[in-house]
C-alpha positions in Angstrom: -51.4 -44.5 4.8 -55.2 -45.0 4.6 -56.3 -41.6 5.1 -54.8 -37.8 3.8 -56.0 -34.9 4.9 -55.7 -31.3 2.8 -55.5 -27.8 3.7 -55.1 -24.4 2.5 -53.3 -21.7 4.7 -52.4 -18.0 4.6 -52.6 -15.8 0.9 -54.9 -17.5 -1.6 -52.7 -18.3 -5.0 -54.1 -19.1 -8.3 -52.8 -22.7 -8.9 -54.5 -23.8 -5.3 -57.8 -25.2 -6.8 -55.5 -27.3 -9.3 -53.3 -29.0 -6.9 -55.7 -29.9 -4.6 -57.6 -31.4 -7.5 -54.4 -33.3 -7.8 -54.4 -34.4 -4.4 -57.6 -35.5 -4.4 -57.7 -37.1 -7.4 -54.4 -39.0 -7.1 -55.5 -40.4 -3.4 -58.5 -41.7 -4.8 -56.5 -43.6 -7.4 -54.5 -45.3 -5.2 -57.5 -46.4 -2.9 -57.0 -43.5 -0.1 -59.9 -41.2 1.6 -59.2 -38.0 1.6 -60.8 -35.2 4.1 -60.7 -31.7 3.1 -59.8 -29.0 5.9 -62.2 -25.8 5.5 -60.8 -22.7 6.3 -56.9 -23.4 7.0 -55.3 -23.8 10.4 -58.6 -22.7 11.8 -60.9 -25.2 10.4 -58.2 -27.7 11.5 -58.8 -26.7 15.2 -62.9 -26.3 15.0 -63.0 -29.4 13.2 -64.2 -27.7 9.9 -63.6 -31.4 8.0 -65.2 -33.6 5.4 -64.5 -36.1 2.8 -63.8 -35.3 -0.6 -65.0 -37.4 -3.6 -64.1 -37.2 -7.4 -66.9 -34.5 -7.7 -65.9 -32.7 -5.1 -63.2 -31.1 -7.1 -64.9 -31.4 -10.7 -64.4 -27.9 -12.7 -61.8 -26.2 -10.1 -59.0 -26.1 -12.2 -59.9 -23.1 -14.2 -60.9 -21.3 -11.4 -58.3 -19.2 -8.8 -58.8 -18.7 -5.2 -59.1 -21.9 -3.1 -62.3 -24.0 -3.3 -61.2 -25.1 0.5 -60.8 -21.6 1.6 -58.2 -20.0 3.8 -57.9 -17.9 7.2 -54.8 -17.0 9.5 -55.3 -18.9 12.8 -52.9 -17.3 15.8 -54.9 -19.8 18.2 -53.0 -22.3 16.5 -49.5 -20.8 18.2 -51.1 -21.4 21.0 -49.6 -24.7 23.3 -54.1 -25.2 23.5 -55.0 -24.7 20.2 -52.1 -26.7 18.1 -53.1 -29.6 20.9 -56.3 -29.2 19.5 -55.5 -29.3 16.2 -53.6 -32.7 17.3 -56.9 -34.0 18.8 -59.0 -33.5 15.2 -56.3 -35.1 13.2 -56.7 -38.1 15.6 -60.5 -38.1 15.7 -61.0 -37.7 11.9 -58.4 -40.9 11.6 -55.9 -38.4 8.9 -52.7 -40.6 8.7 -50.5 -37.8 6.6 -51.6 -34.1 5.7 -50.5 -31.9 2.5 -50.4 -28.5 3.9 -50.8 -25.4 0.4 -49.6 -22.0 1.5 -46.2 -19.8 2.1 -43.8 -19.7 4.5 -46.0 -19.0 7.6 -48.1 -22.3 6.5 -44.7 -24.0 6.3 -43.8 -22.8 9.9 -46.9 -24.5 10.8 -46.7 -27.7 9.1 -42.9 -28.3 10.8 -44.6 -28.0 13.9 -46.8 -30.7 13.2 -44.1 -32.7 12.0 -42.2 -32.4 14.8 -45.2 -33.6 16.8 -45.5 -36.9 14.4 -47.7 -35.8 12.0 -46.5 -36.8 8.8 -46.6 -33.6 6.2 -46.0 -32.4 3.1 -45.8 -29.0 1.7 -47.0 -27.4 -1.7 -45.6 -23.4 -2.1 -48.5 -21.3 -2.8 -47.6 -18.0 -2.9 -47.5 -15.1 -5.4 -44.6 -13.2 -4.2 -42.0 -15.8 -5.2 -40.3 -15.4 -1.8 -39.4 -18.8 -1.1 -35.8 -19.2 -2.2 -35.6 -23.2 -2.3 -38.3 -23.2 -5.5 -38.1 -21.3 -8.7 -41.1 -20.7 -8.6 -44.5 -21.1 -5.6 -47.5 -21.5 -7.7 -49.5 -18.2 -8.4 -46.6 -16.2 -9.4 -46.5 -16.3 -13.3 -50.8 -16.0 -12.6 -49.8 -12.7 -11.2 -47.3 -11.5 -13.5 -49.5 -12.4 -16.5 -52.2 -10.1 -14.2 -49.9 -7.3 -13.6 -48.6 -7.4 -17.3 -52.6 -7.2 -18.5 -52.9 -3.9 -16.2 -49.6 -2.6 -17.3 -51.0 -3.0 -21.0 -54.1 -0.8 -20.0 -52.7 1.8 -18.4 -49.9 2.2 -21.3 -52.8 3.1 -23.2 -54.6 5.6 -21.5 -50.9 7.3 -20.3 -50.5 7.7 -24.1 -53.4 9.2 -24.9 -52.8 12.2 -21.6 -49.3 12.0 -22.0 -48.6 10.9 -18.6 -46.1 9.0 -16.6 -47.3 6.3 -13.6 -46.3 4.7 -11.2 -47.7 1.1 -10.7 -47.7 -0.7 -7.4 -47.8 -4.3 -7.4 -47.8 -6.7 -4.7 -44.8 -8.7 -3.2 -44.2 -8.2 0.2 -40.6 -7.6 0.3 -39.8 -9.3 -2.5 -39.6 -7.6 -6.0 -40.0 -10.6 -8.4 -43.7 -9.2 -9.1 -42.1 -6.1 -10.3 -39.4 -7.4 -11.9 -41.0 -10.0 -14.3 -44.7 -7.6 -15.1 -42.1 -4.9 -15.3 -39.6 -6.2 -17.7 -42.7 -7.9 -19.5 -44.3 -4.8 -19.4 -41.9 -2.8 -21.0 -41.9 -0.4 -18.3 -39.0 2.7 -17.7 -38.2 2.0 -14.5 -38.6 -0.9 -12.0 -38.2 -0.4 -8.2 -37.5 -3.2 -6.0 -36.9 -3.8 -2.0 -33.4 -5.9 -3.0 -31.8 -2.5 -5.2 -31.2 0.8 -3.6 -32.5 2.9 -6.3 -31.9 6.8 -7.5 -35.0 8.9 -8.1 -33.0 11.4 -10.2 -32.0 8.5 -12.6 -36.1 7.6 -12.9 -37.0 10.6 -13.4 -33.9 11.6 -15.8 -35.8 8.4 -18.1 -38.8 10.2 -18.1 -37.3 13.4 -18.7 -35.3 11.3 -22.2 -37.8 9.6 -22.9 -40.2 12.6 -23.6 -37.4 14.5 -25.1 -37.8 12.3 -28.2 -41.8 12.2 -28.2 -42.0 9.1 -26.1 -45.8 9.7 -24.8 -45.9 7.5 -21.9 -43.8 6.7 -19.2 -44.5 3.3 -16.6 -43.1 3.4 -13.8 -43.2 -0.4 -11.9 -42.9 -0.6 -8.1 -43.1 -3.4 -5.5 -45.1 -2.6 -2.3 -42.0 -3.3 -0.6 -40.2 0.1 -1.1 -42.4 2.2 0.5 -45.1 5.1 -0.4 -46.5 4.9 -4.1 -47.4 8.1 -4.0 -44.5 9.5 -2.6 -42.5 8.3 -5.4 -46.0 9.6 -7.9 -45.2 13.4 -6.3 -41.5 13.4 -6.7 -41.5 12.2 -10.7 -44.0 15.0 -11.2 -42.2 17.9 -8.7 -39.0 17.2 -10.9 -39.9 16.0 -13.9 -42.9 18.3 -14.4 -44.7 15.4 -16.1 -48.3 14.8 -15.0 -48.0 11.6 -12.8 -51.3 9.1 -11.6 -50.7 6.3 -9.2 -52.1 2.7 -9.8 -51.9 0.3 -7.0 -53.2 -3.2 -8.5 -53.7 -4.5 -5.4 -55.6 -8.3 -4.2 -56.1 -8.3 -8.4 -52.8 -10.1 -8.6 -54.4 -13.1 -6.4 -57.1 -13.7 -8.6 -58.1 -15.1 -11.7 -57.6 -18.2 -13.8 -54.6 -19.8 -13.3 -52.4 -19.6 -16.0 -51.3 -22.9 -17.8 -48.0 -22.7 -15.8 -49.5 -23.1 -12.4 -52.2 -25.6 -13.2 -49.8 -28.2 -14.6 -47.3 -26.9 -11.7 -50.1 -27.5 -9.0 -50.8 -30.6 -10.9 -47.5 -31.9 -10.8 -46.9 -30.9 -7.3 -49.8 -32.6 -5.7 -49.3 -36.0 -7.6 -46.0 -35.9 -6.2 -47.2 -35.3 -2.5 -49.6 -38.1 -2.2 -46.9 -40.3 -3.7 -44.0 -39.0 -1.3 -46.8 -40.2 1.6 -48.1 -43.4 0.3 -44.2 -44.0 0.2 -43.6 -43.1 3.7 -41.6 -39.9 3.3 -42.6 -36.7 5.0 -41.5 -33.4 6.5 -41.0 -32.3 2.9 -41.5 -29.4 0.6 -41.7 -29.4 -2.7 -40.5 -26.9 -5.2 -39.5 -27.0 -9.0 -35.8 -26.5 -9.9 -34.7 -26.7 -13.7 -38.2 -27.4 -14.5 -38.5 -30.5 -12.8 -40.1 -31.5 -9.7 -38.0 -31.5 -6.1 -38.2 -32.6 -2.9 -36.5 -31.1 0.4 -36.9 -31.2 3.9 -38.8 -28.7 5.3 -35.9 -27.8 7.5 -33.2 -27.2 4.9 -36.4 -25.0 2.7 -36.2 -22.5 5.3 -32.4 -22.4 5.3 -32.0 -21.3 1.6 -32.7 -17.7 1.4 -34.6 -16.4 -1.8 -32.0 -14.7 -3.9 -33.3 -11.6 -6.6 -32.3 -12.4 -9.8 -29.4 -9.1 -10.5 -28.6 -10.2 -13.7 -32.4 -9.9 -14.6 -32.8 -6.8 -13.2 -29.5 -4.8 -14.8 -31.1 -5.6 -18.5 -34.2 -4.1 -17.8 -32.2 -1.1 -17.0 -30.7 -1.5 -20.6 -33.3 -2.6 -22.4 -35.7 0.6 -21.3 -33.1 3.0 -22.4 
């Protein structure tokens, strides 16, 4: 292993700019080059590559996004374009490549290894839907973000005595809504993994301004279906005056939170030294807190399971 090679793919995540810090930082160390991949899958196939040096990632992780940039690539599906992406790696002389992204960057990165390229991949995502990890870096970023809204739009509901209904993101999976929503101290939290009964939302409005309550959150993922569907239902039967919020590409950016700097940290220290030690085809995750290793293969196996228990004492606690 002389020289790694670094990418980000798919949905920027705060966290990114701190592992590939990591990455770089902990090649350099143990006497590697590293060459940064601009742009993703794409730059990968246009050759969009260049060395990376201790400045190169000076004051990055503080800052969210992904200094290296991302962009979806379908050419690289393609039998031409993923043998052109073969040819760069070649040319540019990259021995083993740490690929940062979700599960569609992780379809890509087995590909490669399948093809001989030795890989490792970092979770990057903040919808939490991977189900081997705890946790992908930029989640608890975009809680802490959601949370922050939630706070704001508490106050102003107060003040107007309104309910609303808050949209973060999350694809199909409703961790977003379930941590800024427990967090958040909202009413009601809607998720794609619980059916859920608009009567029994809107009943918790209906108590809750029975004894003076002055504001009333409502927390949904994307993943359930019209915001303001849900916004003109609460009102029609509750007869409470209902706004929408939909937080939107917010959630992505940011500072990192302390959580996923030291996680993307952690997590790219560990992928330079899983290469320099001749292992690849690997994803890593955190489980218990600590550090893990799994093939790639078995990652994609475990399916991401919502935390029930979680979910039933917001129910409880909101009462």
């Amino acid at each position: 292993m002389k020289t790694v090679g670094i990418l980000t793919s798919g949905g920027d995540a705060p966290g990114m700019n701190a592992a590939i810090r990591s990455v770089v930082r902990t090649s350099i160390f143990n006497k590697l080059k590293v060459m940064g991949i601009k742009q993703g899958y794409n730059g990968l196939l246009n050759g969009e590559v260049e060395e990376m040096n201790l400045s190169s990632v000076a004051d990055i992780i503080h800052r969210g996004g992904t200094m290296l940039r991302s962009a979806r690539c379908d050419e690289f599906t393609t039998e031409e374009g993923f043998n052109k992406a073969l040819n760069v790696i070649e040319v540019f002389g990259i021995d083993g490549l740490i690929v940062l992204g979700g599960d569609g960057t992780f379809k890509g990165a087995k590909k490669l290894y399948d093809a001989g390229i030795p890989v490792i991949c970092i979770p990057c995502t903040i919808d939490n839907d991977m189900g081997y990890t705890d946790y992908s870096i930029g989640f608890m970023t975009a809680v802490e973000t959601a949370v922050d809204a939630i706070g704001k739009i508490r106050d102003t509901s107060t003040s107007h005595g309104r309910a609303n209904v808050v949209e973060v993101m999350g694809r199909g999976c409703g961790d977003i809504a379930l941590y800024s929503g427990l967090s958040g101290g909202a009413e009601s939290i809607i998720v794609p993994e619980v059916d859920f009964d608009m009567d029994e939302v809107c009943r918790r409005v209906i108590q809750g301004r029975n004894r003076g309550k002055l504001h009333h959150i409502i927390v949904i993922a994307e993943g359930i279906g019209n915001a303001y569907e849900v916004s003109e239902e609460i009102e029609e039967k509750t007869g409470a005056e209902t706004r929408v919020t939909i937080l939107g590409h917010i959630q992505r950016g940011g500072s990192p939170t302390v959580f996923d700097r030291i996680m993307g940290s952690k997590m790219g220290n560990r992928a330079v030294e899983l290469l320099i030690a001749n292992k690849s085809g690997r994803a890593l995750g955190i489980k218990c807190n600590e550090i893990i290793d799994i093939s790639i293969d078995e990652a994609f196996k475990i399916k991401k399971e919502f935390d029930i228990n979680m979910y039933n004492m917001t129910k409880i606690l909101s009462i």
